[in-house]
Backbone as CSV, one residue per row, in Angstrom:
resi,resn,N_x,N_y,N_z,CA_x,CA_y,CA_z,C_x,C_y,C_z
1,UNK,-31.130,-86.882,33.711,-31.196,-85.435,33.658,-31.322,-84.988,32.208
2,UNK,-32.403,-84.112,31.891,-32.447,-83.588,30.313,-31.291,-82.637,30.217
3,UNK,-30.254,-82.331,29.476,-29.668,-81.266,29.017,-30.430,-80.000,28.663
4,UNK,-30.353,-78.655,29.146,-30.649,-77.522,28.841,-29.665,-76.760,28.402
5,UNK,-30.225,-75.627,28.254,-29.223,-74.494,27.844,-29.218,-73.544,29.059
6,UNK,-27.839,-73.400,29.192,-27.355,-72.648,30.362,-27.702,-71.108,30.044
7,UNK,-27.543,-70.537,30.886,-27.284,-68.793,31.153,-25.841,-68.328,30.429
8,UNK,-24.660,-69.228,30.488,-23.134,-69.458,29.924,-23.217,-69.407,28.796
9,UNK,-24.552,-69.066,27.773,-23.842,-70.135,26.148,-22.985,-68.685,25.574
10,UNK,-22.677,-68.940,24.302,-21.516,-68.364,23.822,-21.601,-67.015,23.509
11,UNK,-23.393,-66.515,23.545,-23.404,-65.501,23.239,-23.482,-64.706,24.015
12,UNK,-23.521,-64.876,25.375,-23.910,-64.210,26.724,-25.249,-63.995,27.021
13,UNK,-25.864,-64.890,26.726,-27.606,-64.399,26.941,-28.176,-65.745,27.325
14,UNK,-29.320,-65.342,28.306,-29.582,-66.474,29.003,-30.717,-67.212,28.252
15,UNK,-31.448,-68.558,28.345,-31.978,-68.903,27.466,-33.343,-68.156,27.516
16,UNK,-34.373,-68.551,26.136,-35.546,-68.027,26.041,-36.338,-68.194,27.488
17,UNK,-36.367,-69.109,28.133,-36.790,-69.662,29.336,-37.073,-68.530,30.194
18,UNK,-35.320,-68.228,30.482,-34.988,-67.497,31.533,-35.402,-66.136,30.970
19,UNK,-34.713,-65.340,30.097,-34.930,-64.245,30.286,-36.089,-63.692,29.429
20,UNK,-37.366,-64.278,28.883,-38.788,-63.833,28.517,-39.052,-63.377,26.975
21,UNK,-37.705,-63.168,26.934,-37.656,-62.407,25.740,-37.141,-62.859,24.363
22,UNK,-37.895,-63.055,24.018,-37.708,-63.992,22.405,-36.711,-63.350,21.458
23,UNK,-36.793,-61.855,21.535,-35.960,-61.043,20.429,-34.973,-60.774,20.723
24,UNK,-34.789,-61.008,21.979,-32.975,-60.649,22.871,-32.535,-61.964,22.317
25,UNK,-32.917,-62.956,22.082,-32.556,-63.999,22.527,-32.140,-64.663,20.918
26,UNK,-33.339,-64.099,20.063,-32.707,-64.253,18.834,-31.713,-63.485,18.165
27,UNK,-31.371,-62.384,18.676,-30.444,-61.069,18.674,-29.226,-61.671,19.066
28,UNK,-29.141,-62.152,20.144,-27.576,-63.209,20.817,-27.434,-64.136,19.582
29,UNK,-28.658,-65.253,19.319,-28.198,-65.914,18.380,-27.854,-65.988,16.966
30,UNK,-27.819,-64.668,16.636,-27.964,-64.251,15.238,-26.563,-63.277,15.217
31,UNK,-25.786,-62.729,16.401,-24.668,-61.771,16.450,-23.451,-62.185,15.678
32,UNK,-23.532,-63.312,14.769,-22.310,-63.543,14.159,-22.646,-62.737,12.802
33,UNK,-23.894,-62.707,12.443,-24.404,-61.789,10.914,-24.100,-60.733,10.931
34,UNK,-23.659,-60.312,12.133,-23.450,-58.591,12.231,-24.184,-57.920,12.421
35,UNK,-24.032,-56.958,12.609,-25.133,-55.406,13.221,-26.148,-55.380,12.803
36,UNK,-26.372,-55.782,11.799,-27.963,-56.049,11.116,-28.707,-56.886,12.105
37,UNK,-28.310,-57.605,12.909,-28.910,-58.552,13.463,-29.842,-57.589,14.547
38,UNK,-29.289,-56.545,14.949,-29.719,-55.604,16.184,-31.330,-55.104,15.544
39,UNK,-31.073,-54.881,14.443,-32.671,-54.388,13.524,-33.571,-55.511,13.627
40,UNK,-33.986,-56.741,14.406,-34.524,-57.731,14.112,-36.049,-57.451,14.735
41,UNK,-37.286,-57.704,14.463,-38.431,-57.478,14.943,-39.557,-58.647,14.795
42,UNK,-40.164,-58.550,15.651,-41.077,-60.212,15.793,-42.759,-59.553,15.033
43,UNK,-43.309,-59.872,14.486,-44.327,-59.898,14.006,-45.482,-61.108,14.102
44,UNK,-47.023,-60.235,14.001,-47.738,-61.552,14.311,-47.553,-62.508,12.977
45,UNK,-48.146,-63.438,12.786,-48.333,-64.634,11.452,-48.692,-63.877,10.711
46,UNK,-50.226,-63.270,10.911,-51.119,-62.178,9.707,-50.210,-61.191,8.981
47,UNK,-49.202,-60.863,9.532,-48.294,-59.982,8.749,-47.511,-60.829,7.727
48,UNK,-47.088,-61.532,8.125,-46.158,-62.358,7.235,-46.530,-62.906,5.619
49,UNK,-46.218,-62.494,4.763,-46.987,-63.000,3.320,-46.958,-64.430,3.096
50,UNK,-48.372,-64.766,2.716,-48.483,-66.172,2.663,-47.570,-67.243,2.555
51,UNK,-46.706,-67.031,1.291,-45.525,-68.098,0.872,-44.571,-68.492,1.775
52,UNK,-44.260,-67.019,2.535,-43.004,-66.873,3.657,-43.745,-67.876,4.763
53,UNK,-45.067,-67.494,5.385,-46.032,-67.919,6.815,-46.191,-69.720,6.091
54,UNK,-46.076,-70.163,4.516,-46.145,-71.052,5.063,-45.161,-71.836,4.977
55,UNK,-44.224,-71.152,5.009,-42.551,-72.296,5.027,-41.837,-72.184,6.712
56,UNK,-42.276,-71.107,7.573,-42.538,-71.062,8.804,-42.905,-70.991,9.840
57,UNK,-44.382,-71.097,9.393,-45.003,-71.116,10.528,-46.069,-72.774,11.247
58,UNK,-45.173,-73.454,11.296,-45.389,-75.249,11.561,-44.039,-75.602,12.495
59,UNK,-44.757,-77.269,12.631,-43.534,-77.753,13.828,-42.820,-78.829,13.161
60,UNK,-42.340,-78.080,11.727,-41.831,-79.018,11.062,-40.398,-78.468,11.267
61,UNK,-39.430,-79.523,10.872,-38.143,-79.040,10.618,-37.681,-78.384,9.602
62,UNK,-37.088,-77.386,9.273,-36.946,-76.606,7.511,-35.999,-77.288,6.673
63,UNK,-34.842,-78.154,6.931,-34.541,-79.234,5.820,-35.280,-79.577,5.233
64,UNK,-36.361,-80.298,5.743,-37.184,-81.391,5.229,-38.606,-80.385,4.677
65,UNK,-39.156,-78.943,4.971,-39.652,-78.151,4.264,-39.394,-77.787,3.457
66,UNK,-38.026,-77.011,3.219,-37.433,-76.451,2.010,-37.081,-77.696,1.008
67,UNK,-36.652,-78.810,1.214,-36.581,-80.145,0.651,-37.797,-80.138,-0.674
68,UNK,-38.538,-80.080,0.003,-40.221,-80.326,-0.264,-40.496,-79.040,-1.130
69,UNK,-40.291,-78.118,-0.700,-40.647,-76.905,-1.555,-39.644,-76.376,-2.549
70,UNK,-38.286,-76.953,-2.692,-37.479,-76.641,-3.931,-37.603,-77.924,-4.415
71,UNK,-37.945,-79.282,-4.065,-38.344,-80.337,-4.941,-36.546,-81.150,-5.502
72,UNK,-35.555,-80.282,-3.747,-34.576,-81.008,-3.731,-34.098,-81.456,-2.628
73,UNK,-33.204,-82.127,-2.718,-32.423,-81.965,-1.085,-31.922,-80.442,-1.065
74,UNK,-31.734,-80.305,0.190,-31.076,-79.030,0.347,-29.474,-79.580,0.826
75,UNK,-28.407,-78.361,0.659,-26.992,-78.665,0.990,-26.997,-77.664,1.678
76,UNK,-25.841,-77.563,2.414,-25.724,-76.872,3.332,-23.687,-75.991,3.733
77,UNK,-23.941,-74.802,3.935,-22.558,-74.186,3.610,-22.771,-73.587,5.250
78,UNK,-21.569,-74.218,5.715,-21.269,-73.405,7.174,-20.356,-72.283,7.454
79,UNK,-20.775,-71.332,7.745,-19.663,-69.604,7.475,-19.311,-70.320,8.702
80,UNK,-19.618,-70.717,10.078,-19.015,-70.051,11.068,-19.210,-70.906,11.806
81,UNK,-18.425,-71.760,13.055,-18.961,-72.791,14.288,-17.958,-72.670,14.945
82,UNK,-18.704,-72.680,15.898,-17.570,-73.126,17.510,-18.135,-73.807,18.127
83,UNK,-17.768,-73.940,19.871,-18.552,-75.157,20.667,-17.917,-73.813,22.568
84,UNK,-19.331,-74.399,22.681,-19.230,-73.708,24.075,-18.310,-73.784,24.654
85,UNK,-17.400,-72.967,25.644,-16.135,-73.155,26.340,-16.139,-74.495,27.406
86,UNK,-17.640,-74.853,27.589,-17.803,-76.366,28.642,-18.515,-77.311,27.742
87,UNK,-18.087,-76.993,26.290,-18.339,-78.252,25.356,-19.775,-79.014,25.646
88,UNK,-20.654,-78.154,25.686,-21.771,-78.693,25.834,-22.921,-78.404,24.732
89,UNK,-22.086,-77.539,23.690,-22.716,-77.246,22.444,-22.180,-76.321,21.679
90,UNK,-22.527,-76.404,20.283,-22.037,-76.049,18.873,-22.977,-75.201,18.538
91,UNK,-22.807,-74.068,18.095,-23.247,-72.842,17.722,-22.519,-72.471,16.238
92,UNK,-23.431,-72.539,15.084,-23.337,-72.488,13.773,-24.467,-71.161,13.279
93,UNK,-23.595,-70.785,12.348,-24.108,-70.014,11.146,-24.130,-70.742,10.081
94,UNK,-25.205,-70.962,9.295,-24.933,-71.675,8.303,-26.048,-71.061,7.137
95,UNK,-25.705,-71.391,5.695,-26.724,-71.226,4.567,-27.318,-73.006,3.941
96,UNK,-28.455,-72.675,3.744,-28.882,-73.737,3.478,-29.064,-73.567,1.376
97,UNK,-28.839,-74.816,0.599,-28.842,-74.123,-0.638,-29.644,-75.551,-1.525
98,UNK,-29.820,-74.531,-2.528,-30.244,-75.403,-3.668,-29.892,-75.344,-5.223
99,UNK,-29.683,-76.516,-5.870,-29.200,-76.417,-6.695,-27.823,-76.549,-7.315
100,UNK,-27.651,-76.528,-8.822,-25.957,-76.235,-9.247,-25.376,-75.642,-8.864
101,UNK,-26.242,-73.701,-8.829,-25.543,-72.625,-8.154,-25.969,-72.556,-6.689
102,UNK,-26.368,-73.545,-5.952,-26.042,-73.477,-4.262,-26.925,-72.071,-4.011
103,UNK,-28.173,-71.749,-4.480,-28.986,-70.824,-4.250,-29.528,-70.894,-3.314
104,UNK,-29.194,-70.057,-2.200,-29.552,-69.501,-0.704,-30.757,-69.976,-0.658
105,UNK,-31.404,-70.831,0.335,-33.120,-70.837,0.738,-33.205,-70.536,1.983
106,UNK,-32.225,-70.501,3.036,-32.221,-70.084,4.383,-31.177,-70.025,4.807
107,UNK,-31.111,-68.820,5.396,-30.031,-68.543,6.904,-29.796,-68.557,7.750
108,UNK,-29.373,-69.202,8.785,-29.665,-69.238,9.838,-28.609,-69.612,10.894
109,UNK,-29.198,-69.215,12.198,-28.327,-69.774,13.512,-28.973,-70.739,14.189
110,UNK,-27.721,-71.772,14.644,-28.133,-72.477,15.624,-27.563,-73.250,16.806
111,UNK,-28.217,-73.240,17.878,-27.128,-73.527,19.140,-27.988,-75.170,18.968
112,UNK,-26.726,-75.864,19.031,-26.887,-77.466,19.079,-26.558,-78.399,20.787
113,UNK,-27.452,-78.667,21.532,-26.888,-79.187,22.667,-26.754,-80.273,22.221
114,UNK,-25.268,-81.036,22.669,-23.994,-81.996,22.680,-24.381,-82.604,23.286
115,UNK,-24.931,-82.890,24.379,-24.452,-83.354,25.745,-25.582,-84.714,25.782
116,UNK,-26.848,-84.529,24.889,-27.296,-85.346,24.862,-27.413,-86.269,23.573
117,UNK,-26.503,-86.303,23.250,-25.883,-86.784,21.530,-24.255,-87.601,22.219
118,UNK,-24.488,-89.079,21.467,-23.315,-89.434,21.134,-22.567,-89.225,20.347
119,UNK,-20.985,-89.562,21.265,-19.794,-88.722,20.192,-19.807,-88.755,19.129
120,UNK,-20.283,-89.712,18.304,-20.038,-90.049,17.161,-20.712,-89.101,16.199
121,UNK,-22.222,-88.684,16.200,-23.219,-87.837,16.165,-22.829,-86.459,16.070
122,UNK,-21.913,-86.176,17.481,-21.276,-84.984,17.190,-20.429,-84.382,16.540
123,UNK,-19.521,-85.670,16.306,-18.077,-85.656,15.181,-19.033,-85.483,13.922
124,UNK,-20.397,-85.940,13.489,-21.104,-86.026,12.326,-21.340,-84.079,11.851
125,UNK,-21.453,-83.999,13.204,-22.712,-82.580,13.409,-20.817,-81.648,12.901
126,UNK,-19.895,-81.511,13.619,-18.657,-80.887,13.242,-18.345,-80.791,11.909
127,UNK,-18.306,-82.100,11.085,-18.029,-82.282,9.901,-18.569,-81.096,9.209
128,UNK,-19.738,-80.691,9.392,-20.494,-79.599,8.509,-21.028,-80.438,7.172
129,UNK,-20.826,-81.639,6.817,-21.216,-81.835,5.380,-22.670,-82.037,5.192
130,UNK,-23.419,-82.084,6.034,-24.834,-82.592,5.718,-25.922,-81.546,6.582
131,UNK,-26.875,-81.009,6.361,-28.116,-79.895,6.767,-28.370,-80.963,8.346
132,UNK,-28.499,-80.536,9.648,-29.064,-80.879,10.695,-29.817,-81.845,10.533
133,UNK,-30.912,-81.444,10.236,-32.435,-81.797,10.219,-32.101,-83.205,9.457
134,UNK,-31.637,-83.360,8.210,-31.303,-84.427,7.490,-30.416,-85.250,8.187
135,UNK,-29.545,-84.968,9.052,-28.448,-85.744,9.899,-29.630,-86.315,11.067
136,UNK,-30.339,-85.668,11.630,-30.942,-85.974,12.618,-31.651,-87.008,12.346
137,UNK,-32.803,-87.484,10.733,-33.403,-87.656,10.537,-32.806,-89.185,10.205
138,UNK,-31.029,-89.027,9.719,-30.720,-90.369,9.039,-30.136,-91.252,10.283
139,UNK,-29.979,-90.617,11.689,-29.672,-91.432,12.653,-31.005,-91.261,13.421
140,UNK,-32.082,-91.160,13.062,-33.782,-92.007,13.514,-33.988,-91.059,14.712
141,UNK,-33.361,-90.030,14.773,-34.258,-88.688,16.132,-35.251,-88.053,15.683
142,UNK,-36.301,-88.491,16.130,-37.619,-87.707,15.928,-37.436,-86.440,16.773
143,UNK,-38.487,-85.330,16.223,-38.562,-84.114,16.736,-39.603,-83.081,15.940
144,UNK,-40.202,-82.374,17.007,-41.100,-81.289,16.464,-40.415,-79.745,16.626
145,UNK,-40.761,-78.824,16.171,-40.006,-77.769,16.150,-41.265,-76.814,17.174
146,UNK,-40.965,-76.042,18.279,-41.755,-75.569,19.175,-41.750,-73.428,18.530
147,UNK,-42.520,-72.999,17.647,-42.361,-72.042,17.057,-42.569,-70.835,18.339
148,UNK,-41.214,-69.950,18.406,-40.984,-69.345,19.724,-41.724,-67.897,19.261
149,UNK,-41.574,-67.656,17.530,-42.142,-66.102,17.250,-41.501,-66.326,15.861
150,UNK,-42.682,-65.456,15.490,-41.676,-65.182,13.458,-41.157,-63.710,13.315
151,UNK,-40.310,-63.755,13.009,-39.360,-62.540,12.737,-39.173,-61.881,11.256
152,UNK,-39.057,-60.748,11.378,-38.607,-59.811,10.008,-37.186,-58.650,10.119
153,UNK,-36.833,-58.638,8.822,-35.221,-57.936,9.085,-34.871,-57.407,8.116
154,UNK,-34.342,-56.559,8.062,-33.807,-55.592,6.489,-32.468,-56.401,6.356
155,UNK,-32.373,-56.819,5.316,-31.262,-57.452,5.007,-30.025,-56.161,4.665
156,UNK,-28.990,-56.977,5.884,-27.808,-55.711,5.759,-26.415,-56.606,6.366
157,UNK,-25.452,-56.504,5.925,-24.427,-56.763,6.778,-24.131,-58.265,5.765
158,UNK,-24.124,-59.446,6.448,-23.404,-60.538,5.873,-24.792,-61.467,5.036
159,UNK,-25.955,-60.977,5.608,-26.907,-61.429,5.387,-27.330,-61.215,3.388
160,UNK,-27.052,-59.858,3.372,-27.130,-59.457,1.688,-26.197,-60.212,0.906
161,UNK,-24.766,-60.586,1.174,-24.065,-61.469,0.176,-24.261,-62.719,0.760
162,UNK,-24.537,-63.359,1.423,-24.976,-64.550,1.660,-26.521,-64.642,1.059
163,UNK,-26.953,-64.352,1.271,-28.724,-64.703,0.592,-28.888,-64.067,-0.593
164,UNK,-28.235,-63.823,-1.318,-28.259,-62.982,-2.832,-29.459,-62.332,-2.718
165,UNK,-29.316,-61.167,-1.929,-31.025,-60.379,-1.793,-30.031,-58.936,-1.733
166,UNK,-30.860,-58.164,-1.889,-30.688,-56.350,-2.373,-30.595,-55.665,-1.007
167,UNK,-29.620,-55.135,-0.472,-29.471,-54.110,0.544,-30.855,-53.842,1.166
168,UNK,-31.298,-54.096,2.370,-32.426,-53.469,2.821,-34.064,-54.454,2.303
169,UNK,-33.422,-55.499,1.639,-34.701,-56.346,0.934,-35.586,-56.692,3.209
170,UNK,-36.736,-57.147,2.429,-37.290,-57.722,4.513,-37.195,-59.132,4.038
171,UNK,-36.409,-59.481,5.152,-36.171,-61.345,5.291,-37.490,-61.304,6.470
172,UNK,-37.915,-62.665,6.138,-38.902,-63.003,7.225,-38.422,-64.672,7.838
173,UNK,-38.579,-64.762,8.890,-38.220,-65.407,9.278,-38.528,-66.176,10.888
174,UNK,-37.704,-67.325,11.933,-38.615,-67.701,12.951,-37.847,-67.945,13.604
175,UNK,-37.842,-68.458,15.243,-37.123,-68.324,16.382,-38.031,-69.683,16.767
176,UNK,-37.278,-70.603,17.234,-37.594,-71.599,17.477,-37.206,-72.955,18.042
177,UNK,-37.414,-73.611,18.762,-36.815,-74.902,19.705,-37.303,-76.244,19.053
178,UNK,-36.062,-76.937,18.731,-36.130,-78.272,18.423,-36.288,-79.251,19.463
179,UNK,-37.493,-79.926,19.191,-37.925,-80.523,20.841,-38.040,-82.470,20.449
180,UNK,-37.485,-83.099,21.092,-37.480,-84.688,21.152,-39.457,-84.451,22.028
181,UNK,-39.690,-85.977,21.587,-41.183,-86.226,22.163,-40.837,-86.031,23.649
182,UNK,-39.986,-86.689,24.183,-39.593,-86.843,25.668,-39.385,-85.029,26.338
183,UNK,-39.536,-84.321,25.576,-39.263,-82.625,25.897,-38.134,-82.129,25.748
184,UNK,-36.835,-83.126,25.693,-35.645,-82.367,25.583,-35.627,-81.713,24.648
185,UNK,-34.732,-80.507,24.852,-34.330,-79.636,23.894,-33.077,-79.960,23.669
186,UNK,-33.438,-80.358,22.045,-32.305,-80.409,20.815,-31.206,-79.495,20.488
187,UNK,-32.137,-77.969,20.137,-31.539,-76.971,19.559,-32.474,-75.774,19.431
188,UNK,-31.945,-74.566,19.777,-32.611,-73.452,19.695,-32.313,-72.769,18.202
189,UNK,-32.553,-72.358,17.226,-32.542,-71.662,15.986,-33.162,-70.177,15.936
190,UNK,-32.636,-69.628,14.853,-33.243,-68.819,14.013,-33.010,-68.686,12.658
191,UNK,-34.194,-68.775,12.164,-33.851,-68.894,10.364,-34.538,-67.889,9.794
192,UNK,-33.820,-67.603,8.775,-34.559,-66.860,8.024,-34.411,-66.854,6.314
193,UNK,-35.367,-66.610,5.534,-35.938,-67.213,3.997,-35.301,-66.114,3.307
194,UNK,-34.113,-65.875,2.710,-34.358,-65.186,1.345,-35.133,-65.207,0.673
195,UNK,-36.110,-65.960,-0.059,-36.748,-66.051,-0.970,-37.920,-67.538,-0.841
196,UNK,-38.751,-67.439,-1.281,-40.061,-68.184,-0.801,-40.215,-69.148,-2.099
């Protein structure tokens, strides 16, 4: 049986699947940023300015993009995690950073299904010390990222002191499913770029 994501997860919203709607869905997964999250809007690619469209719009993973495009590893700072009430997945806020001063390159949410991960993997994924994508990558899980819609947002709420960006700056950003070759779904996300 592949693991999915239930109608149950933590935010009360059923998955992209079920209920059609990409922006509800990134709206549930983004409700730990706060009210800002409610302002969120999907845009085509052509809108998106080049630098931003091309750090998200591929079926790559963004560790291993932003990696590549700050010309470091990225580290990673977790504000916020829990795990579904039927422990079938971990739902994180996290900043992704670079550098001495840990300079914001992405924000983001993400619901992690458990269920098809050994314990050990998961005790890894809890720890918080290492970016997903890089954890995934050093225990040999391949995966493409299935791009659900790219998103834009006035930065407001937890999002402005976390991403060192100006009240009202537009984050651009993407909604998206981490997919194994076999189809399972990994993890549903949304990220979004302070700065390009």
């Amino acid at each position: 049986m592949k693991p999915s994501f239930s109608s149950a997860s933590a935010a009360g919203c059923s998955s992209v699947d079920e209920s059609g709607s990409v922006l509800a869905r990134a709206r549930a997964l983004t409700v730990g940023w706060g009210a800002g999250a409610r302002a969120l809007s999907t845009l085509p690619a052509a809108s998106v300015p080049a630098p931003y469209r091309a750090l998200l719009d591929h079926d790559r993973g963004m560790t291993a993009v932003l990696s590549e495009r700050w010309g470091e590893p990225v580290g990673v700072r977790v504000l916020r995690q829990r795990t579904e009430p039927d422990g079938t997945a971990l739902l994180r806020d996290i900043v992704l950073t670079v550098g001495p001063d840990a300079l914001p390159v992405e924000l983001a949410s993400i619901r992690i299904a458990l269920d098809g991960f050994p314990t050990a993997f998961a005790e890894q994924l809890r720890e918080g010390t290492e970016p997903f994508g890089r954890l995934l990558a050093r225990n040999g899980v391949a995966f493409s990222v299935e791009v659900l819609g790219l998103l834009t947002v006035p930065a407001a709420d937890v999002w402005v002191a976390e991403g060192r960006v100006s009240p009202g700056a537009t984050l651009y950003g993407r909604i998206g499913r981490l997919m194994r070759a076999d189809g399972w779904t990994i993890a549903e996300t949304v990220e979004f770029l302070p700065r390009a």
